[in-house]
N, C-alpha and C positions, 0 to 999 in steps of 0.2 A: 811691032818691035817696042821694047820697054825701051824709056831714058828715065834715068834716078840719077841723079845731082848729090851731092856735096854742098853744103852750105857757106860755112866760115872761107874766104877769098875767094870763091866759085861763084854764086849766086849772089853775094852779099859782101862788099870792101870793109873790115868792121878791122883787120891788121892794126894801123897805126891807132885804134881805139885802142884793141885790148893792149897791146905793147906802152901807150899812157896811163891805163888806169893799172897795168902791174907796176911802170914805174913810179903813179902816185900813190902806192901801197909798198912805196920801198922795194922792189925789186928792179934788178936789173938783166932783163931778158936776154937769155944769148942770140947770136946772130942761126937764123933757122928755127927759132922756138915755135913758128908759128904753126898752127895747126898739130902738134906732138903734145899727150897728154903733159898737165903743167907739171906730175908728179917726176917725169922723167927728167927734168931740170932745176925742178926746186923742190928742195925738202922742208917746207914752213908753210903748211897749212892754213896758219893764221894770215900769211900775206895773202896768200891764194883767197883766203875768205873775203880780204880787204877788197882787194882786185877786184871781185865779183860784184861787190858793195858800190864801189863808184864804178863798174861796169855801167851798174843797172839804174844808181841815182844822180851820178853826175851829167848835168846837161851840155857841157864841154864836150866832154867821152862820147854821149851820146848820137850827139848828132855830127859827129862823125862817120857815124855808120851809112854807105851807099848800098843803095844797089848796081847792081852789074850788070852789061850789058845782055848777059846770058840769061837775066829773066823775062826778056822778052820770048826765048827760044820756050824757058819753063811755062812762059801762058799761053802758048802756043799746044807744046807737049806736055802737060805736066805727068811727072811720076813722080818716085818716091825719094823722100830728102835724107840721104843718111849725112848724121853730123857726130862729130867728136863732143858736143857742146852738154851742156846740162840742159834739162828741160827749159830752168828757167830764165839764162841767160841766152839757151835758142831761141824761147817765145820772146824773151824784149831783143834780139836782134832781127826777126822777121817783123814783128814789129816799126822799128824804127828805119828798117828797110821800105815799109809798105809793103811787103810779100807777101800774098793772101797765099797761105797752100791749098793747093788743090788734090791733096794725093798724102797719102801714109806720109808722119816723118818719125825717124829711129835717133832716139837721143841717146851720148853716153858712146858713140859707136867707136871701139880701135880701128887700125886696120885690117886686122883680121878679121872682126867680128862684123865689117864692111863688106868684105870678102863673104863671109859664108852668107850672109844676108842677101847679097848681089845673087847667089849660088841659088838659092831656095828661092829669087823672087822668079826666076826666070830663064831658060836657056839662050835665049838670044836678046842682047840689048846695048846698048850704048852709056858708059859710065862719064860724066862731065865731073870733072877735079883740077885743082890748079896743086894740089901734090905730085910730082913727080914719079915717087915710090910708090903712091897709090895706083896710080897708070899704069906701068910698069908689072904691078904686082897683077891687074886685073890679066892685062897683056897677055904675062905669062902661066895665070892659073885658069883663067875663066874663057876656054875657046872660044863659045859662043859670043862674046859679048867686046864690044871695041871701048877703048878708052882714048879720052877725049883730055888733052891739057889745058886746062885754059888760064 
């Protein structure tokens, strides 16, 4: 049986990181932004840039970032990490997680494109996400496979 993980609030506590460094680049996050592409709540590109900037260089920001209890389950099982994240802001959050991966990871990923990914890795497996609608989503389209809240 496959398990593929979720990264951002699954495997990795990095929430009140990113929701600091959008607020030290001038935004102000709404309540739920987390893990939902940033284009679908903000339209300013330039903050999102900023964001990404003290994401990656500020050491306040940074080390904020935990791991989760759930990566003990991933060094146990590892499979494959699909994340919503940019390449480069998921390699400095595993990173400063300490989370060595052991398994494919799919940067950039929506939900859907979560979904069909899940669909082509395998018919039967267990998905681990602290998104709700993700769970939900798997629940309802992907028979084989159970979805896991965390």
């Amino acid at each position: 049986m496959l398990f593929a993980y979720d990264l951002d609030g699954t495997l990795v506590d990095n929430k009140a990181a990113v929701e600091l460094a959008y607020r030290l680049a001038g935004a102000n996050p709404p309540e739920g932004f987390f893990g939902k592409p940033w284009h679908t709540w903000l339209d300013n590109d330039l903050i999102h840039r900023a964001k990404t900037d003290i994401y990656l260089t500020d050491d306040a920001v940074g080390n904020m970032i935990r791991r989760r209890w759930l990566c003990k389950l991933y060094d146990a099982k590892p499979g494959p990490i699909l994340t919503g994240a940019s390449p480069v802001s998921g390699a400095f959050t595993l990173y400063k997680a300490s989370l060595e991966v052991k398994g494919p990871i799919y940067y950039g990923q929506s939900r859907e494109a979560k979904l069909a990914l899940l669909q082509k890795l395998g018919m039967v497996g267990v998905w681990f996400d602290d998104d709700p609608l993700m769970c939900e989503m798997v629940k309802r389209e992907l028979s084989g496979w159970q979805a896991v809240q965390v």
